[in-house]
Structure formats: structure tokens, C-alpha cells
C-alpha positions in Angstrom: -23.9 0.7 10.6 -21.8 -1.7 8.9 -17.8 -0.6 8.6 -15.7 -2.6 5.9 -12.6 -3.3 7.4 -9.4 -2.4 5.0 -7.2 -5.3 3.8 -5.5 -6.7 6.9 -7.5 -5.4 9.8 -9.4 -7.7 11.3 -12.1 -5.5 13.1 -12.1 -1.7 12.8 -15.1 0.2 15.1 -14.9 4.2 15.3 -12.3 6.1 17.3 -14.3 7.4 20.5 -12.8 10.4 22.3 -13.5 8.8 25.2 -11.4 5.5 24.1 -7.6 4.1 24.9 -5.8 2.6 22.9 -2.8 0.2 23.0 -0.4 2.2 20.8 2.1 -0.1 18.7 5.7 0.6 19.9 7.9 2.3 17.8 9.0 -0.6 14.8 6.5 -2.9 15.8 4.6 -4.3 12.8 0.8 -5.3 12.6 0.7 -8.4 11.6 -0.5 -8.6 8.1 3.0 -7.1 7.4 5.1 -10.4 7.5 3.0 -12.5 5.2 1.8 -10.0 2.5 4.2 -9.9 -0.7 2.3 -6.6 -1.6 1.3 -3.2 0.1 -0.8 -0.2 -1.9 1.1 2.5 -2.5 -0.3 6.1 -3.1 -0.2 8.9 -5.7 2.7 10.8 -3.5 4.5 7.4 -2.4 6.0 6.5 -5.6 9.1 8.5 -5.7 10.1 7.1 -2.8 8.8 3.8 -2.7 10.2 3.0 -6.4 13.9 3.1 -4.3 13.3 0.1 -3.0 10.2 -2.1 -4.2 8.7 -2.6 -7.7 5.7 -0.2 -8.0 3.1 -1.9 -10.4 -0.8 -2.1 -10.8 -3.6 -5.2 -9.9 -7.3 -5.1 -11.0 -10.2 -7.2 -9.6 -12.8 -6.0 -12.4 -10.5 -7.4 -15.4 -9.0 -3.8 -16.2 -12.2 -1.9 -15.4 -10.1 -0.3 -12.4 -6.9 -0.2 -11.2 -5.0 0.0 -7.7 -0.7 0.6 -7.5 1.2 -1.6 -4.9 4.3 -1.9 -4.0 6.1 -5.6 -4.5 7.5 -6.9 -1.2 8.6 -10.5 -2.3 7.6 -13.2 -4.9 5.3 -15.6 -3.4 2.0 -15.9 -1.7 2.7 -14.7 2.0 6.3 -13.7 1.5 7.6 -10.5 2.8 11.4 -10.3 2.0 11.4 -7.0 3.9 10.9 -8.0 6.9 13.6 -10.3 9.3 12.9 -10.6 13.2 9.5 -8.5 13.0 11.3 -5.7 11.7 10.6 -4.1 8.7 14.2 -4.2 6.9 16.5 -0.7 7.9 16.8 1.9 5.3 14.2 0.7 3.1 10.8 2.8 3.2 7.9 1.8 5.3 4.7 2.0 3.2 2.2 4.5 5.0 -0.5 1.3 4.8 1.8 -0.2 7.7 2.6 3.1 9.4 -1.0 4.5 10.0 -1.8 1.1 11.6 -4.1 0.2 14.1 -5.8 3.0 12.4 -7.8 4.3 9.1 -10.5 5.5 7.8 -13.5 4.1 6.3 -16.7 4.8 4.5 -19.3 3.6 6.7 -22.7 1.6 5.1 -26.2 2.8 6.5 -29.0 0.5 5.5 -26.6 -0.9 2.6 -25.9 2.6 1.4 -22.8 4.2 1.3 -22.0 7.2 3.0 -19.5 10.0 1.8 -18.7 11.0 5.2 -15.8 8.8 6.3 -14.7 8.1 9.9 -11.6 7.6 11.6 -11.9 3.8 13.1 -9.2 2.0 14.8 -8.7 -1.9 14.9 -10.8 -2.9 17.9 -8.3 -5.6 19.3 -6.1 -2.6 20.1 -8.4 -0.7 22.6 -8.3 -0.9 26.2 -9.1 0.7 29.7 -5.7 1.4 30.4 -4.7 2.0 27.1 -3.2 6.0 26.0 -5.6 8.6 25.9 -5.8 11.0 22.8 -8.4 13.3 23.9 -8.6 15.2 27.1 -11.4 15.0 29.4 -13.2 17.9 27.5 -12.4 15.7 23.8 -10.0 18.3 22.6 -6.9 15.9 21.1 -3.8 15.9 23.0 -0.2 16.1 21.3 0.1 12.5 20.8 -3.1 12.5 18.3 -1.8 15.1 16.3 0.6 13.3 14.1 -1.7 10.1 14.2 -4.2 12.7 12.3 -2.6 14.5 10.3 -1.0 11.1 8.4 -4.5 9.5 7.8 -6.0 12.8 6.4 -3.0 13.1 4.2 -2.8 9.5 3.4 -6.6 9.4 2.7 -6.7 12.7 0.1 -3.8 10.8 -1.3 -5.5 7.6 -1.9 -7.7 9.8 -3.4 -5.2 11.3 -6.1 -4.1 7.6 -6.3 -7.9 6.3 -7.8 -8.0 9.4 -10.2 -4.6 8.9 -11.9 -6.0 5.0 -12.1 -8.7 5.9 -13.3 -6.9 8.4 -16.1 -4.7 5.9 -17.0 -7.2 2.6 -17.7 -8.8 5.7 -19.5 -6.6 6.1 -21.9 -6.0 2.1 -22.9 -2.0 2.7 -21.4 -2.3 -0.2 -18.7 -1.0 -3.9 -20.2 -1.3 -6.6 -18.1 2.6 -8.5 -17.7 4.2 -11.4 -15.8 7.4 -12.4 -14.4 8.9 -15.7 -15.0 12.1 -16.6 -12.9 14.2 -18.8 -10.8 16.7 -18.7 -8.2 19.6 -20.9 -8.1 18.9 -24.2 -7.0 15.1 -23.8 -6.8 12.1 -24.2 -9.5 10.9 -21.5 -12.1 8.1 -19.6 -10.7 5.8 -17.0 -12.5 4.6 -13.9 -10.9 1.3 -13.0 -12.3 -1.9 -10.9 -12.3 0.2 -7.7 -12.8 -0.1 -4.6 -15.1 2.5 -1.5 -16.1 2.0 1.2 -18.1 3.4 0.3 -21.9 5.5 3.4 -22.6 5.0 2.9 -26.0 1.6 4.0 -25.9 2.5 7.2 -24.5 3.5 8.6 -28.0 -0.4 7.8 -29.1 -1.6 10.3 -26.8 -3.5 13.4 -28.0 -1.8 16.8 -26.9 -4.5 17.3 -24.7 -3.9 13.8 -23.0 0.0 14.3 -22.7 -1.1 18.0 -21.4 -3.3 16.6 -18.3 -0.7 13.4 -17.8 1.7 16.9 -17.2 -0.6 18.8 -15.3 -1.9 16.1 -13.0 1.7 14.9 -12.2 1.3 11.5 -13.4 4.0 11.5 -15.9 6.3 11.5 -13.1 5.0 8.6 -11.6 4.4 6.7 -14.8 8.2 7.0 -14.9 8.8 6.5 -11.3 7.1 3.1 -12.1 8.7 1.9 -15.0 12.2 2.9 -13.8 11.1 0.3 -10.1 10.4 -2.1 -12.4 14.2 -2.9 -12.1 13.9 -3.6 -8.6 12.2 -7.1 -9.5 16.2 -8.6 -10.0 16.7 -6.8 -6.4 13.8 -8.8 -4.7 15.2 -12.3 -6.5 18.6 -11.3 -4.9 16.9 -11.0 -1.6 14.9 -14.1 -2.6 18.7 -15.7 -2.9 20.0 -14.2 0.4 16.8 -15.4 2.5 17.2 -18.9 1.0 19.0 -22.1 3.1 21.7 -23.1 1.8 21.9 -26.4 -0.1 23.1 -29.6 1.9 26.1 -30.8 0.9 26.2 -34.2 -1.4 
């Protein structure tokens, strides 16, 4: 059996009934959080997430495919929502971060993929004396219940997530963009390897296109994307605010 784990664990093994497991306390942060200047975001995240962070689209496969994430700062390992190990107040907390120490994963048999997927858990975070989910019989206890029903909802939203990717690359709206910018009294710095949806396109579509873009809800969150692209002029204002201050002359 070999498990992939997701970006940011470090190793994931299957959630036993039998296990404990050191629950994170409330606020705490894994700690990919702090040093990742981007988070995915899914299909029914984008309303909400557009508030606060720049929504936009990466590809490893040179367009082939698409994933959305959310922008959390403007260099390599910069989080500019997160001070003290907190994850900034009144800004939304991707589900990514929230479901941690646990996912789910499609699990490899003999180098084959398997469409059943499991619920794993981050393996540094079990121990003896860690909280029990499960009863003695393995029926889940209160605690588990909310743990659940977040992955299985996140999970059927990733889901959503690939499709309207998918719908999008396939009808040619994706163009790949870049930020150039600089903060006062620092160097200009590009921001690179991103795509948006050119809303010029849009008017290309055939009725049947604009009809399923409709259906599917994705014109919402084409919009919901475009409009967070604003919040790139917030995240150089936070860039400003976390900077020292320059010594005097």
C-alpha cells in the first residue's frame, strides 16, 4: 500500500478505530501554514475566500490542468496571514488548514490506483494517550463527528473544484498572468506562474457553454475570482505593514 501524502503532511497512515490522536488545540496551526504563500481553495470556498485573499489558478502540466488557490503573501515561504502562530482574526481559515492532521487519500496497490479513498491522519500526531474517536465497539464518539463530516464535504468539493477546472481549460478561458510590484523602499519583484480567467473570452462562448457555466455555478465563481483579484494591492499593504522600518540616515 503506498499512501501519497497531500502537500504539507509529512506522513499520513490510515485512521484506525482503535487509534488516539493528539488533537491540535483550538487556533493552533500545522506547520506548513506559516511558510506557504498559497493554500487550494475549493469549488464552495470562493465566495468567501475572495474577501480576503486573491483566488487564482497554477498548472504543473503547462495548462493541461488546473488547481485554484488562494494567495497568502508574495514570496516563497511567506504567509502574511499569519503573526505569533495565529492565523490573522477575521480573515477566513482555508479548510486545507482546518481539516489538519487529517485527509483523505487514494491509496496505490501494486502501483494502481484505487477509487476507494481512506481517511488517514498525519502519523506524528498519534499516540497512546492521545483522544479516542471511536468507542470500544468502533462506533464514533461526538468528537469525530464534525472531524467527518468536514473531510467528506471538503473532499466532494475538491471534487466540484477539478470539474469546473477542467470545464474551464476546456473552453481555452484560462490566460496565464503576472504581477510585477514593489514596496516602498524595497526591490521590484514579480509574482509568477499564475493564470485567471480572461473575461473577455466569456462573450466567445456558445449558448450552450454560457448555459452549463450557469448551470454548474461556475459563473459565480469565475466572478468571485476576478473581483479577489483586487486583493493583490491588500496583500502589498500587508507586505508594507510586516516590513522593518528603515534606519535612519
Amino acid at each position: 500500500m503506498q499512501i501519497t501524502p497531500p502537500f504539507g503532511f509529512r506522513e499520513v497512515v490510515p485512521l484506525q478505530r482503535t487509534h488516539g490522536v493528539r488533537l491540535p488545540a483550538p487556533g493552533a496551526l500545522p506547520d506548513f501554514a506559516p511558510v506557504t504563500n498559497a493554500i487550494p481553495v475549493s469549488y464552495s470556498e470562493f465566495a468567501v475566500a475572495s474577501h480576503d485573499y486573491p483566488i487564482v489558478f497554477t498548472s504543473n502540466d503547462e495548462g493541461k490542468t488546473y488547481a485554484a488557490v488562494a494567495v497568502l503573501g508574495l514570496s516563497r515561504g511567506e504567509n502574511l496571514f499569519v503573526r505569533d502562530g495565529r492565523w490573522e482574526p477575521n480573515t477566513y481559515v482555508p479548510a486545507y488548514v482546518r481539516r489538519y492532521p487529517f485527509c483523505m487519500s487514494r491509496v496505490r496497490m501494486n502501483d494502481v490506483e484505487q477509487q476507494q479513498r481512506l481517511i488517514c491522519v498525519e502519523k506524528a500526531y498519534l499516540a497512546e494517550d492521545g483522544e479516542k474517536l471511536f468507542d470500544a465497539e468502533g462506533k464514533p464518539l461526538e468528537r469525530w463527528a464534525p472531524i467527518e463530516k468536514l473531510l467528506n464535504e471538503y473532499e466532494a468539493d475538491l471534487d466540484r473544484t477539478r470539474e469546473m477546472c477542467a470545464i474551464l481549460a476546456d473552453y481555452a478561458l484560462m490566460e496565464p498572468f503576472s504581477l510585477q510590484a514593489s514596496v516602498a523602499g524595497g526591490a521590484p519583484f514579480t509574482l509568477s506562474g499564475m493564470a485567471r480567467v480572461d473575461e473577455k473570452k466569456l462573450e466567445f462562448l456558445n449558448a450552450a457553454q454560457t448555459k452549463n457555466l450557469f448551470k454548474k455555478g461556475i459563473m459565480g465563481r469565475i466572478y468571485a475570482h476576478l473581483i479577489s483579484l483586487d486583493n493583490f494591492q491588500r496583500l502589498l499593504g500587508r507586505r508594507a505593514a510586516a516590513a522593518p522600518p528603515a534606519a535612519a540616515a
